[in-house]
N, C-alpha and C positions, 0 to 999 in steps of 0.2 A: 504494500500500500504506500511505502515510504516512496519505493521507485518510482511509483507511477505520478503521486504528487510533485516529486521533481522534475520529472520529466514533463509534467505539465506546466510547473511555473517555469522553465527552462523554454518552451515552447511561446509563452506568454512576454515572458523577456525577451527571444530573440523577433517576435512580430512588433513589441512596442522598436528597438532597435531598427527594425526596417523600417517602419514608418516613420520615424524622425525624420526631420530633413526634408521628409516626403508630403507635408502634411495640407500643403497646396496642393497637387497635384491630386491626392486622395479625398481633400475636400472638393473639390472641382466634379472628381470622376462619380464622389458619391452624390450630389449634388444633381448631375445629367441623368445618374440611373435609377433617384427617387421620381425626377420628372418624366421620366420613360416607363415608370408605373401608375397603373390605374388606381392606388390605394386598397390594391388588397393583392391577394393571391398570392402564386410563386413570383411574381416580376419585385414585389414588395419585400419578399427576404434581403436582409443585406449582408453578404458573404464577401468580405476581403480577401480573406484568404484562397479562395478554390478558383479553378477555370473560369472564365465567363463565361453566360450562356449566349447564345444568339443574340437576343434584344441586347444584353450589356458589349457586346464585341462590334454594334451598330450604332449602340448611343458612342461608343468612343474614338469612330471616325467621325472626323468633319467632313466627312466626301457623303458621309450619309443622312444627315440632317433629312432632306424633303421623304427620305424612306422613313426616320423616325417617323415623323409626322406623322404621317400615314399610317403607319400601324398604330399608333396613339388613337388618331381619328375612328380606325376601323374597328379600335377595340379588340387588338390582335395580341397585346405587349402579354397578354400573361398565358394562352397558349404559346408562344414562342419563347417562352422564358420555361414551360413545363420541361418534362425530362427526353421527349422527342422519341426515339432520333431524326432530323432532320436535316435536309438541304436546302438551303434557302439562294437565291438567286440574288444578289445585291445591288440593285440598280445604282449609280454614283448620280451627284446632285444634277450633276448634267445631263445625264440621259433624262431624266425628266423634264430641265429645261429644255429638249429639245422636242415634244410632244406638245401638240398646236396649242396656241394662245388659249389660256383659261381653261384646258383642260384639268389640271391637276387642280385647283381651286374649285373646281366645279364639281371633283371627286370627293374633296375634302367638305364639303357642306353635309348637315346631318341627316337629310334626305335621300343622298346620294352614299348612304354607307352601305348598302349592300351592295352597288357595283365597284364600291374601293376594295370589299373583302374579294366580292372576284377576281380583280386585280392584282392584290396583293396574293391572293390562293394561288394563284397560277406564278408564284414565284416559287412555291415550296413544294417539297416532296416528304413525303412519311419514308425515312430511307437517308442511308449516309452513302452519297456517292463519292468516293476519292477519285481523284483524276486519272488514276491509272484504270478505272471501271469503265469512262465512258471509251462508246467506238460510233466508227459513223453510223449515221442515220439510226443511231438507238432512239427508240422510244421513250420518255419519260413520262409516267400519270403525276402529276398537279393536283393539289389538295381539292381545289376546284374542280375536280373532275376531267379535264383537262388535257391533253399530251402536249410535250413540250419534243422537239427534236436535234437530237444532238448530231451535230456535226464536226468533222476535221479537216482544214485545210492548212494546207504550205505549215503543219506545224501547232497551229493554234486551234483553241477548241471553240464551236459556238454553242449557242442554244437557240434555236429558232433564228433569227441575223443578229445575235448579239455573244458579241465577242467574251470571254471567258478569260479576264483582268489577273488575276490572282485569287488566290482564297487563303482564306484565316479558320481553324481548328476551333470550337467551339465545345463547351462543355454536352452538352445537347447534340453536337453535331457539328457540320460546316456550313460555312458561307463563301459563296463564290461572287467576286464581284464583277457585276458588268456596266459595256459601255451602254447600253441598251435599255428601255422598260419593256420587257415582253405582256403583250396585249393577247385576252383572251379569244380563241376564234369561235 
């Protein structure tokens, strides 16, 4: 009992130790990932220490702001913060800027939340694809019910015509980001 006691204020000690120093950065991050919950559910746990899950690996790019949003709007943050596993497609702020005048304003209004979830549905997959999974013209089913279609060219991977950025390892799952918003057909 003694071991374990120590080994936990030894564990307590070396987290206070890390966060010193840190403590902007930490208020910042805890800060974006209270606003990226709905006030309740899994998105509302606050866990410093472990992996992020999906939602918290999106509140903390700045490339992904109008994706936040969006799932805020749609009322998404706290399935995508559950334990998944998931794929989520990550549109970057620009792919949305480039989707005609007033579209994404026009998704975001609270009338128009069932066609943001479609939207946003057709971005995720129930399933963790690593990059060495996809091949061409595989098929992917979209929460939405949906197929999305993977392609390869000269190299690079797409989804439907949207290019396949990088991706980031998420407690839940991954995220891939693109240059694209993939639109449901």
């Amino acid at each position: 009992m003694k071991k374990l006691f120590l080994s936990a204020l030894a564990l307590v000690g070396l987290f206070y130790l890390s966060s010193c120093g840190n403590s902007e950065a930490t208020s910042s991050e805890n800060s974006a990932e209270t606003e990226a919950s709905s006030g309740g559910g899994q998105a509302s746990v606050q866990d410093d220490l472990s992996e992020k899950d999906i939602v918290k690996v999106a509140v903390g790019s700045a490339d992904h702001s109008t994706l936040v949003t969006a799932v805020k709007a749609a009322d998404l943050v706290n399935v995508l913060s559950n334990a998944g596993p998931f794929t989520v497609f990550a549109p970057v702020n620009k792919a949305f800027d480039e989707l005609p005048a007033g579209a994404v304003e026009d998704l975001l209004k609270p009338e128009k939340k069932e066609a943001l979830q479609d939207v946003l549905q057709y971005h995720v997959a129930v399933a963790v694809y690593q990059p060495s999974m996809f091949t061409d013209g595989q098929k992917i089913e979209m929460v939405n019910g949906g197929y999305a279609t993977i392609s390869i060219k000269d190299g690079k991977t797409f989804i439907n015509d949207a290019e396949l950025l990088g991706n980031v390892k998420a407690s839940n799952g991954i995220v891939y980001v693109l240059d694209k918003v993939l639109l449901p057909q």
